[in-house]
C-alpha positions as CSV (number, residue, x, y, z in Angstrom):
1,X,0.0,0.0,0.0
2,X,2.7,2.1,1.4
3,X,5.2,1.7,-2.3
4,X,1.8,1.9,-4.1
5,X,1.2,5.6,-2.7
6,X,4.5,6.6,-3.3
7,X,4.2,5.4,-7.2
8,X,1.9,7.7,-7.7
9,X,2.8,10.2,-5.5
10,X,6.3,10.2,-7.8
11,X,3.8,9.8,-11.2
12,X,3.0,13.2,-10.4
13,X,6.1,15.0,-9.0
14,X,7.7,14.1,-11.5
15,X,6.5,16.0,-14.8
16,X,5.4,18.9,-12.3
17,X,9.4,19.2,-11.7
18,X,9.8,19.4,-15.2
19,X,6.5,21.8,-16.1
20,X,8.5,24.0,-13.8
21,X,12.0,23.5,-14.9
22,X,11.6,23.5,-18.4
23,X,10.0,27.2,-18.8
24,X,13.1,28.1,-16.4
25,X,15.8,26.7,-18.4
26,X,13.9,28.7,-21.5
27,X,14.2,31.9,-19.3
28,X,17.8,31.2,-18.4
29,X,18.2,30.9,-22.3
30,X,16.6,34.5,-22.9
31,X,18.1,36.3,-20.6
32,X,22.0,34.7,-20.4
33,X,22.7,31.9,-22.0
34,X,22.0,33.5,-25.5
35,X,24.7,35.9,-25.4
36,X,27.4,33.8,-23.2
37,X,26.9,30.5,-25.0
38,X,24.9,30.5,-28.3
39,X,24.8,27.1,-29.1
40,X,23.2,26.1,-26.1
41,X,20.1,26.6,-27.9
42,X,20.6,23.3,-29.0
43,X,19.5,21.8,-25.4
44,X,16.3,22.9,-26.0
45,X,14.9,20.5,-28.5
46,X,17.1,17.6,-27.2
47,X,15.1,18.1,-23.7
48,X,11.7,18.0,-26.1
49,X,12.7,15.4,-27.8
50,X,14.5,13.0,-24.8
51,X,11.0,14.0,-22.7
52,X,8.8,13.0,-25.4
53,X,10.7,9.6,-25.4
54,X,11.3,9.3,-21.8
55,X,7.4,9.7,-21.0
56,X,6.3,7.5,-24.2
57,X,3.9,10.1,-25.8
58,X,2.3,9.8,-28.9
59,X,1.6,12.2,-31.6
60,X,-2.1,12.1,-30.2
61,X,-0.8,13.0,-26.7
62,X,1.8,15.8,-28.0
63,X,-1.0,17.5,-30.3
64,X,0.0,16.3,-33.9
65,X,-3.2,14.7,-35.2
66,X,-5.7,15.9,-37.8
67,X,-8.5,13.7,-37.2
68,X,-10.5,16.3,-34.8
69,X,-9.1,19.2,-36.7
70,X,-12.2,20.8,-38.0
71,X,-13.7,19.8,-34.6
72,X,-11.0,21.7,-33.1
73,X,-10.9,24.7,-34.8
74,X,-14.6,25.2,-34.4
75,X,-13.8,25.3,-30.6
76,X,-10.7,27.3,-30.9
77,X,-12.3,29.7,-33.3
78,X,-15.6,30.5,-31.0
79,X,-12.9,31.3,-28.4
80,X,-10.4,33.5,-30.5
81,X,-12.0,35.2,-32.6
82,X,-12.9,37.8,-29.5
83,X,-9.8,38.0,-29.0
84,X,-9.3,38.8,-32.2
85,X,-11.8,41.3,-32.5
86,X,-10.3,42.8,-29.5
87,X,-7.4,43.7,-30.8
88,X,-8.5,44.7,-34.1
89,X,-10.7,47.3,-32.8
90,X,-7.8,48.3,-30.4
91,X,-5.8,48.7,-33.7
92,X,-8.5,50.7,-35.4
93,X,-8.2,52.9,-32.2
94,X,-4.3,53.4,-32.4
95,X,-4.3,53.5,-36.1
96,X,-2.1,50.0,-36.7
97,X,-4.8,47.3,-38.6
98,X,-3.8,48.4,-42.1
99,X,-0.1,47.1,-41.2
100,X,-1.5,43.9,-39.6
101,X,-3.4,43.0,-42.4
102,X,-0.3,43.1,-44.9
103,X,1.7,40.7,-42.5
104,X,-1.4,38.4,-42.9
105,X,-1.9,38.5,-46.3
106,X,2.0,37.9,-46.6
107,X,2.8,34.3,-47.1
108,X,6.6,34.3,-46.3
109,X,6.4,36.8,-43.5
110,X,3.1,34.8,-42.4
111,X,4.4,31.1,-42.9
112,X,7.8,32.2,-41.4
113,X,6.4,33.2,-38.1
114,X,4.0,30.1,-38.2
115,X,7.1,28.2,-38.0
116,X,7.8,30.1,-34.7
117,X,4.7,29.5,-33.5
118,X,4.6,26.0,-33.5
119,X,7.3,25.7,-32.0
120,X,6.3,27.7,-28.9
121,X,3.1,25.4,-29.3
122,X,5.7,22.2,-28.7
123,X,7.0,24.0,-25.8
124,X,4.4,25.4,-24.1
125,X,1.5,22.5,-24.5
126,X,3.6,19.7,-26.1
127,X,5.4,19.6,-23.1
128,X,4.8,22.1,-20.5
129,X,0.9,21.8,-20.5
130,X,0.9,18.1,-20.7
131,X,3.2,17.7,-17.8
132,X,0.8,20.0,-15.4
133,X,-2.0,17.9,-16.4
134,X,-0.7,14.8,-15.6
135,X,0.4,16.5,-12.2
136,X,-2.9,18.4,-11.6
137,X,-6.2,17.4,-11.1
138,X,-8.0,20.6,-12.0
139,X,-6.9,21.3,-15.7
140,X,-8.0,25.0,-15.1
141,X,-5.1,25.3,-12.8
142,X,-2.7,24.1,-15.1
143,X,-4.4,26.1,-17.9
144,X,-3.6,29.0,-15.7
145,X,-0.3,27.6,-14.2
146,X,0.7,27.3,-18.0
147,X,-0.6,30.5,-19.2
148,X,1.3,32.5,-16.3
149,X,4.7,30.6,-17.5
150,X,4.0,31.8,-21.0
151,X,3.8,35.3,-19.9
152,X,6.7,35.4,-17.7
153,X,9.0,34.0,-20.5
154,X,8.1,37.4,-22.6
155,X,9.1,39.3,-19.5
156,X,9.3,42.8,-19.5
157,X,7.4,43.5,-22.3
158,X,4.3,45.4,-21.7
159,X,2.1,44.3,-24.8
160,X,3.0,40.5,-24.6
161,X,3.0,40.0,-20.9
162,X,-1.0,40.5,-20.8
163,X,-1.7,39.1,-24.0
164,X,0.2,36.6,-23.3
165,X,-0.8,35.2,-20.2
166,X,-4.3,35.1,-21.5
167,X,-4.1,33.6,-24.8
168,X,-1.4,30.8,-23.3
169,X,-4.0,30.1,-20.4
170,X,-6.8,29.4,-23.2
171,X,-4.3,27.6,-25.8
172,X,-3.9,25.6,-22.5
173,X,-7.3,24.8,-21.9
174,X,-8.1,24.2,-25.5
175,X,-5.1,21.7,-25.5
176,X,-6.3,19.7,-22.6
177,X,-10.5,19.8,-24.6
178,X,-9.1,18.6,-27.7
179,X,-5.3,18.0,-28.2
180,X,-4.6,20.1,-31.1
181,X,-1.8,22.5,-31.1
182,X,-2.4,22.5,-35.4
183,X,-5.5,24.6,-34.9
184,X,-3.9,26.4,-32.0
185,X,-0.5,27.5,-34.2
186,X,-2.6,28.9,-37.0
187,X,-4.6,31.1,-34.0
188,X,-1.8,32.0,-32.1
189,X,0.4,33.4,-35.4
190,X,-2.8,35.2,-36.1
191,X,-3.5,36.7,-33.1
192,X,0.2,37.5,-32.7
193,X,0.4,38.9,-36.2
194,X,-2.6,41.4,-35.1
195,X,-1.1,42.1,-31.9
196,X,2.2,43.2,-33.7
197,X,0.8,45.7,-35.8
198,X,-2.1,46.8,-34.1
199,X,-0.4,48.1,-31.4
200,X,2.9,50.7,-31.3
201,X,6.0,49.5,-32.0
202,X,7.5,51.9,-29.2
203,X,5.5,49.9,-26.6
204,X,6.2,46.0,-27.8
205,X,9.7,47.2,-29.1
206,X,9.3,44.7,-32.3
207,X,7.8,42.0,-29.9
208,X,11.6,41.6,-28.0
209,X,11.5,40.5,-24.4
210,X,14.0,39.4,-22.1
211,X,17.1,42.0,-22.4
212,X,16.5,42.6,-26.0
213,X,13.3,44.3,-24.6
214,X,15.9,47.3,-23.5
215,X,18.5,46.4,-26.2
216,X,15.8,47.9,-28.8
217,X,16.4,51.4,-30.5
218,X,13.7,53.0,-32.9
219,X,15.0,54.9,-36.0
């Protein structure tokens, strides 16, 4: 009874170390470790990819599947697209939407940062989310747990801390319902391309965080 208890006592203090560590080790990229050692980027998708091992996940658990797509992007869709309407009117409001909609009618400027965002989709639900959840019991907590992680790792910017924190809590949530990050990239590099243009450049400072946040000059 007693080594049954600690089995799953260690089932879930386990991948709650690493839900914690991981976003950590990506901060301690942004902020050091990309100006004293480079290549260390390379650590990052050899920790992805020995975890997904390691824990014996599937392409269904991680989020690659297309069988619920449409299914998927019906949920994720009824959910983003007030966020999207959000920020387009806050872009009518500061004079920025015409921008946003060239980036999004741009297919190598668009497709480009898709690539980005899927990766941060790997990261953050892939991994990070999927770790909470089999830690947590309440998957609103982790969707929160993982949406405040998100925001801290675009620390100090102003624009992407809020937005941030939101959108990764419900890209978190919407994970856990339907385990889809497809349908969740093509939002998120929306919504980020929006975000982008609709609001000032001298107050998201090209989207930088970590030092690069200060680092940034307008011409």
């Amino acid at each position: 009874m007693i080594s049954s208890t600690m089995a799953v006592t260690s089932s879930r203090r386990l991948p709650l170390i690493e839900a914690f560590a991981f976003p950590a080790f990506v901060a301690w990229f942004i902020w050091q470790l990309q100006d004293a050692s480079p290549y260390s980027w390379i650590l990052l998708p050899i920790w992805l990819i020995a975890s997904f091992a390691l824990n014996k996940d599937t392409p269904q658990s991680l989020g690659w599947r297309v069988d619920n797509f449409w299914s998927a992007t019906k949920r994720a869709s009824a959910v983003f697209i007030p966020c999207a309407l959000a920020i387009l009117v806050t872009g009518f409001l500061l004079d920025g939407v015409q921008h946003a909609f060239y980036q999004l009618l741009n297919p190598e400027r668009f497709l480009g940062y898709m690539s980005f965002c899927l990766l941060q989709q790997v990261a953050l639900n892939s991994l990070v989310t999927n770790r909470l959840l089999a830690a947590m019991d309440s998957p609103l907590r982790a969707s929160l747990i993982s949406g405040l992680f998100f925001a801290l790792l675009h620390w100090p910017n102003p624009v992407l801390v809020p937005l941030t924190f939101v959108g990764g809590a419900l890209m978190a949530w919407l994970f856990w319902k339907d385990r889809n990050i497809l349908t969740l990239t093509i939002w998120q590099t929306i919504l980020g391309t929006l975000a982008w243009k609709a609001f000032p450049i001298a107050w998201h400072h090209s989207m930088r965080v970590g030092p690069g946040y200060y680092n940034f000059h307008l011409h």
